[in-house]
N, C-alpha and C positions, 0 to 999 in steps of 0.2 A: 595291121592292127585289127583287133576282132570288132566287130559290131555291136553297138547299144543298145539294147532293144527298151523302147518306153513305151509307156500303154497308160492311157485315164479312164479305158472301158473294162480293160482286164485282154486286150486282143493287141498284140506289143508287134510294132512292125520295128523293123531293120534301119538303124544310122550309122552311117560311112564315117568316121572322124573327119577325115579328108572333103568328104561331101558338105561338110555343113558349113565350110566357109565359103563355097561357091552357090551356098542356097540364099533366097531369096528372104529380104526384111519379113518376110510376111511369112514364111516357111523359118525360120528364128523363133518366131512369136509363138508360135503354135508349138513349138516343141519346148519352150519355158514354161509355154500354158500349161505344158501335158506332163512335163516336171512336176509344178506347182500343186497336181492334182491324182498325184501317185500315191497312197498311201499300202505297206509292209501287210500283209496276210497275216489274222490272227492266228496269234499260238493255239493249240490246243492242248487240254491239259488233261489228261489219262483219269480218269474217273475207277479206273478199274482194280485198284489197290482192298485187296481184302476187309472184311470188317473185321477178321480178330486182330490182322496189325493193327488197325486204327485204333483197337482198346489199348492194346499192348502201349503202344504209345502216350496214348492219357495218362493210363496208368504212370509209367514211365518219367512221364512230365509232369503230374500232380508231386510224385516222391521225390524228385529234383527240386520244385519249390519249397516245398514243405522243411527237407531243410535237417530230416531226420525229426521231426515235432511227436509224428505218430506213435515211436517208442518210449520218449518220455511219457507220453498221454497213458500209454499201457503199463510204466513203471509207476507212475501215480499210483493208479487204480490197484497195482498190487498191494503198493505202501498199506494205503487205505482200509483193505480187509472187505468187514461187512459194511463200511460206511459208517458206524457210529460208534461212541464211547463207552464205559461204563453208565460216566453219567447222563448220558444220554441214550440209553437203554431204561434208566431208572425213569428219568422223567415219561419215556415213553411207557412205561406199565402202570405210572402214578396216570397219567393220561387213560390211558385205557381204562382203568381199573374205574376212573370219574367217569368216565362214558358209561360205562357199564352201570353205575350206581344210578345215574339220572336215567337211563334206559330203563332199572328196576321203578324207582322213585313215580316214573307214568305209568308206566305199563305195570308193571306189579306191583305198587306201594299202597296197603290197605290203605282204606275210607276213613278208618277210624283215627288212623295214625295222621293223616293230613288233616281232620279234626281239631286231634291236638293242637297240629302246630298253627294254624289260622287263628286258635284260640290262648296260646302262646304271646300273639301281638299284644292283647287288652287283659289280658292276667299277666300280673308281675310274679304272684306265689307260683302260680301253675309255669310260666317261664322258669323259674328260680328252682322247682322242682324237677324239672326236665333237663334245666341244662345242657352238656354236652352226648345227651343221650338223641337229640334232633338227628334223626334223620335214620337212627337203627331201631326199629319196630318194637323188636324183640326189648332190648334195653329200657325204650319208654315203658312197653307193659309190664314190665318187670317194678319200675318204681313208681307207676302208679298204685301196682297193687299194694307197695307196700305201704303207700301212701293213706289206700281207702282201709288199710286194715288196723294203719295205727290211729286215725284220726279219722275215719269215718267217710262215708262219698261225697258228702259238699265239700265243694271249694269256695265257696263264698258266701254262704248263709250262715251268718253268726247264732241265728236262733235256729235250732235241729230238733225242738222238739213234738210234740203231737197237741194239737187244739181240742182233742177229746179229752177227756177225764176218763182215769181210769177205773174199772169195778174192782170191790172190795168184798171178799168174800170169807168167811169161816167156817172152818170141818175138822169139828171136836178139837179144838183149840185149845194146848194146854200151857201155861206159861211157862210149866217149869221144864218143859221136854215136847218142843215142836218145830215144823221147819215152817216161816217167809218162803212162800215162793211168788214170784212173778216172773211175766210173761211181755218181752218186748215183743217189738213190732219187726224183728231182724236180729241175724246174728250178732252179738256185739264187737265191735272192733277193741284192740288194747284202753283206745279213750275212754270207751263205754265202760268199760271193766273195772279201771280205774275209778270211775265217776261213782256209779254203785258200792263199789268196796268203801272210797273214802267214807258214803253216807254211816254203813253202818259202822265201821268202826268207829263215827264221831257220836255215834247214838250209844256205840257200846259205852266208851269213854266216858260220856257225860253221866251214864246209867252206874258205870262203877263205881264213878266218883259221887253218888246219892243225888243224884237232879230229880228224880222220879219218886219225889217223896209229896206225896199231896196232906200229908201233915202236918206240914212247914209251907204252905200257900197265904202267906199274910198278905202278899199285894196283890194277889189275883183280884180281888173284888173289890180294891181299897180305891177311893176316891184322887184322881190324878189333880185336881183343880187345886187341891190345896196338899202340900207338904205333907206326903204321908208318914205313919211313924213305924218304924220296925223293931218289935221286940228280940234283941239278941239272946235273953236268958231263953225266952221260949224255941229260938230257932236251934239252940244248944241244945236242952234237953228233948228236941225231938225224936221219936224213933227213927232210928236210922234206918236206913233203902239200900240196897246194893243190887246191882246188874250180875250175877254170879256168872256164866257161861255165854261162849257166843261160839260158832265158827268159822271156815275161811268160808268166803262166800264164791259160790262155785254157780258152771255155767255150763250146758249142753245145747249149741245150737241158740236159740231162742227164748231158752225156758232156764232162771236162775233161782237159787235158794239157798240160805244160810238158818242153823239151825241155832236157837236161842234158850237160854236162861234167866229168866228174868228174874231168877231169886225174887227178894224182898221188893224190888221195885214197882211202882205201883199200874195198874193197868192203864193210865194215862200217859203211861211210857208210848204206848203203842198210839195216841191222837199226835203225839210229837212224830214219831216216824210217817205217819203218812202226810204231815204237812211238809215234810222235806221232801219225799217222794213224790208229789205233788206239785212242787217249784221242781224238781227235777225233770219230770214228763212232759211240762208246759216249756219250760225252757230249755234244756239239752238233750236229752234222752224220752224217745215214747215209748209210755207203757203200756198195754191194754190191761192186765187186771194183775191184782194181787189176792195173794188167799193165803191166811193165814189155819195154819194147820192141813191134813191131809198127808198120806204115806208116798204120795207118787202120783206126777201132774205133767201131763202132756206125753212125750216119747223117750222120758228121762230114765236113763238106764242106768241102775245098780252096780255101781263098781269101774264104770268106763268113765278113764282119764286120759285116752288119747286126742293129745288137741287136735291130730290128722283126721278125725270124727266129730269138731267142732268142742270138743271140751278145750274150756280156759275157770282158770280162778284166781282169785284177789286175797292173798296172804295177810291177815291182819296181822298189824305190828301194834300188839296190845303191850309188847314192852316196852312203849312210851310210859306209859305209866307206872310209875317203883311200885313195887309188891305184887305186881299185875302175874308175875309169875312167867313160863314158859308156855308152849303149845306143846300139847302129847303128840303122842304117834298117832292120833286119829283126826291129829292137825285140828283139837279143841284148845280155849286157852283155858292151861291148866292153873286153877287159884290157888294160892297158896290161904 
């Protein structure tokens, strides 16, 4: 029978089978010992295995768990396109389009326009006016203009007109053939226009209808304290007054005039127009001067009626009153 070889240092001597049953208790013990204390040589394990197998392999073993996941991942992403919708392209350029506007709004939104809208919170007209034009420049200045042209540049001052008193002047004054002109303080806007045209066509009016008769002044100087008396034969057969001619009342720039006939009506016609004129300048409209008579006042030019050169005029409508007649072609009203 071959030999045993045991070893506890790594240096293995030789046992007989046969030998070991005529050994000694004590030559037994020492070869259990030396059993007991024999431990197998480590494995070693080849470290020398390539690194592109080693990928090949991960590789290999990631795509075996995964299970085939990766191709669905890439079938999505085809499905999907550019990644968004219609309407989700829309909201993104409504997006954009907002960024862009508050971008403009800091960075380039005039001084005058943010202005407005600060001033917008504590004006309800000028909010009311504005409306849905916040926040396009162009749009607000557009209705404001149109704003200061129909009614003038205050927004909140009810009384617009001049604390001065106007001068009154005449040059060669003739009643039956001359022109009113006056001279505001500024272009006049449509309001102004109107304002002025109303007064004299209510001067014309009253003038047609014989107010301007100082023949028939019974209360002028009659005693208010006690029940005055008015004689009707006498106010009948007074001479009659009439206003004969008037025209449209016209405007260049700054400087207006309407030319007049005052027929039969009495020169007291004209202390009645400048007390309207007068409440006029003080309260809505400022005047600096009137002049009655003269051929040509200030930079008024002969024949020019385009309003894109600041002409405007005020159309009387003398045919409120029956017999008043028409206006000719040199836009007079023509009497019948």
């Amino acid at each position: 029978m071959d030999s045993i070889t045991l070893s506890s240092t790594g240096l293995g001597f030789p046992i007989h089978p046969s030998s070991s049953r005529r050994s000694s208790p004590a030559a037994a013990g020492a070869v259990v010992l030396s059993l007991r204390h024999t431990h197998p040589p480590p494995l070693k394990v080849s470290s020398s295995i390539p690194t592109t197998t080693k990928k090949a392999t991960a590789a290999a073993l990631a795509a075996s768990t995964s299970g085939g996941g990766g191709d669905e991942v890439e079938v999505k992403k085809k499905k999907k396109g550019s990644g968004t919708t219609a309407r989700g392209r829309r909201l993104l350029r409504v997006r954009e389009e907002k960024r862009k506007r508050e971008f403009d709004r800091l960075h380039n939104y005039p001084a005058w326009a943010k202005v407005l809208e600060d001033a917008c919170k504590d004006d309800a007209e000028l909010r009311s006016l504005l409306g849905d034009s916040i926040g396009n420049p162009e749009l607000m200045r557009q209705r404001v203009e149109d704003r200061v042209r129909k009614k003038g540049r205050d927004f909140q001052k009810s009384k617009t007109g001049s604390v001065l008193a106007f001068k009154v002047s005449f040059r060669d004054f003739n009643p039956l053939d001359s022109y009113i002109w006056f001279e505001l303080y500024g272009a006049p806007s449509d309001r102004d226009v109107d304002l002025v045209g109303s007064v004299f066509q209510a001067w014309y009016v009253m003038g047609r209808l014989g107010a301007f008769n100082s023949s028939n002044l019974q209360l002028s100087n009659a005693s208010m304290d006690f029940n005055p008396l008015y004689d009707e034969d006498k106010g009948a057969t007074a001479m009659p007054s009439s206003f004969h001619d008037i025209s449209n009342v016209e405007f260049q720039d700054n400087w207006g005039r309407v030319w007049v006939d005052l027929g039969t009506s009495d020169f007291f016609a004209v202390d009645v127009l400048l007390n309207c004129l007068t409440v006029l300048s003080s309260e809505y409209l400022g005047i600096q001067q009137v002049v009655f008579g003269g051929r040509r006042m200030g930079d008024w030019e002969e024949g020019m009626t385009n309003s894109e050169y600041g002409y405007n005029a005020y159309r009387l409508r003398v045919y409120l009153v029956k017999g008043l007649g028409e206006m000719n072609a040199s836009g007079y009203a023509k009497l019948e």
